[in-house]
C-alpha positions as CSV (number, residue, x, y, z in Angstrom):
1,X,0.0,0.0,0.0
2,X,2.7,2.9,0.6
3,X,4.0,2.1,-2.9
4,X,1.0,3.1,-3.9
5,X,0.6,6.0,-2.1
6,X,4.2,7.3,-3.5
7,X,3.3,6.5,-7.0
8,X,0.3,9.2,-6.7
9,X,2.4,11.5,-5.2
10,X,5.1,11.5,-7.5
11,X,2.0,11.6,-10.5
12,X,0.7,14.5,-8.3
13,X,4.5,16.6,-7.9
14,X,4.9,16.4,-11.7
15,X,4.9,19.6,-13.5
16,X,1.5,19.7,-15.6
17,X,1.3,20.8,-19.6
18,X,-1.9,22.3,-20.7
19,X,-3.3,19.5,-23.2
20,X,-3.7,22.2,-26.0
21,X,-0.1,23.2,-25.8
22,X,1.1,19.5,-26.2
23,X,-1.4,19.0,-29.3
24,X,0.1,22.1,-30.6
25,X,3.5,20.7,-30.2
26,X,2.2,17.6,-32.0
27,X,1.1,19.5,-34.8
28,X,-1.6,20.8,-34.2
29,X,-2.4,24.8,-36.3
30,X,-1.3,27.8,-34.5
31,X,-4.8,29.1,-35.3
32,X,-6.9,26.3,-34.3
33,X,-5.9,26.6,-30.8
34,X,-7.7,28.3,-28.6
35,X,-7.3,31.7,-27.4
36,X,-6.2,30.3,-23.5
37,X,-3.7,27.8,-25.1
38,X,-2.2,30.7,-26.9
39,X,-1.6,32.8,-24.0
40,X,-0.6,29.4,-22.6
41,X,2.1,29.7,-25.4
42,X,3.2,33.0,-24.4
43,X,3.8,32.8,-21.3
44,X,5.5,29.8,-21.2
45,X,8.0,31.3,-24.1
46,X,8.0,34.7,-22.2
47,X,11.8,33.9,-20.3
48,X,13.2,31.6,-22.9
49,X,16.4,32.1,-24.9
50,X,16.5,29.0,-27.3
51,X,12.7,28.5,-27.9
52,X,13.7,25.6,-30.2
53,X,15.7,23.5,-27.5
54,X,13.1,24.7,-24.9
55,X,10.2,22.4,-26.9
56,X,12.5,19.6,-27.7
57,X,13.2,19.2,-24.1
58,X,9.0,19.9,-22.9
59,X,8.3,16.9,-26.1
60,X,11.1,14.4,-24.6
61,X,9.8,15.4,-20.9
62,X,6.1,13.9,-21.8
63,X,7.2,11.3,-23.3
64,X,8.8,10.3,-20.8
65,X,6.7,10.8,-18.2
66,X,8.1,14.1,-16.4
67,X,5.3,16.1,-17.1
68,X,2.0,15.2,-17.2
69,X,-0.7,17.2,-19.5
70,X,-3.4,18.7,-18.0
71,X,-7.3,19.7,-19.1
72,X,-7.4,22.3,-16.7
73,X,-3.6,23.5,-16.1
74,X,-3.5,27.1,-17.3
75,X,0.2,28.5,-17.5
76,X,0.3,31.3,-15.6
77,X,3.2,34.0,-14.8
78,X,5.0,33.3,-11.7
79,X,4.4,29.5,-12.0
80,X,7.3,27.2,-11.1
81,X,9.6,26.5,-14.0
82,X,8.1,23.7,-16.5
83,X,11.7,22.0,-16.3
84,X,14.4,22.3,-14.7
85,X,17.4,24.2,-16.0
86,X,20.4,22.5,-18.6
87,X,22.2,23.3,-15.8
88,X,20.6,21.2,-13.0
């Protein structure tokens, strides 16, 4: 039972990913989003350098199960980093 109960916590301490910004990283239009996901988007962008890098890392982080996606998350400023630094 307390194998359990860690495995929901560690689910629970994962960073979340609003689900329209990972079917925009999938391919989904730009324009077909909606207006939330977009600001979703921005803010998550706002403080990155390397944008390019920044998704590659968010794509490999879902996929392997460091960052869970989210109906309801909604990325807002002053939000804990979605992953850690290349330094860390």
């Amino acid at each position: 039972m307390p194998r359990l109960r860690r495995q929901a916590r560690d689910r629970r301490a994962r960073p979340e990913l609003a689900r329209g910004v990972w079917e925009w990283l999938q391919g989904r239009a730009y324009d077909d989003l909606p207006d939330g996901n977009k600001w979703d988007l921005f803010m998550l962008e706002m403080y990155e350098q390397d944008l390019e890098t920044f998704w590659d890392r968010v794509y490999a982080a879902v996929e392997a199960g460091k960052l869970a996606i989210s109906e309801t998350k909604k990325h807002c400023l002053g939000d804990e980093p979605l992953l850690p630094s290349h330094n860390d």
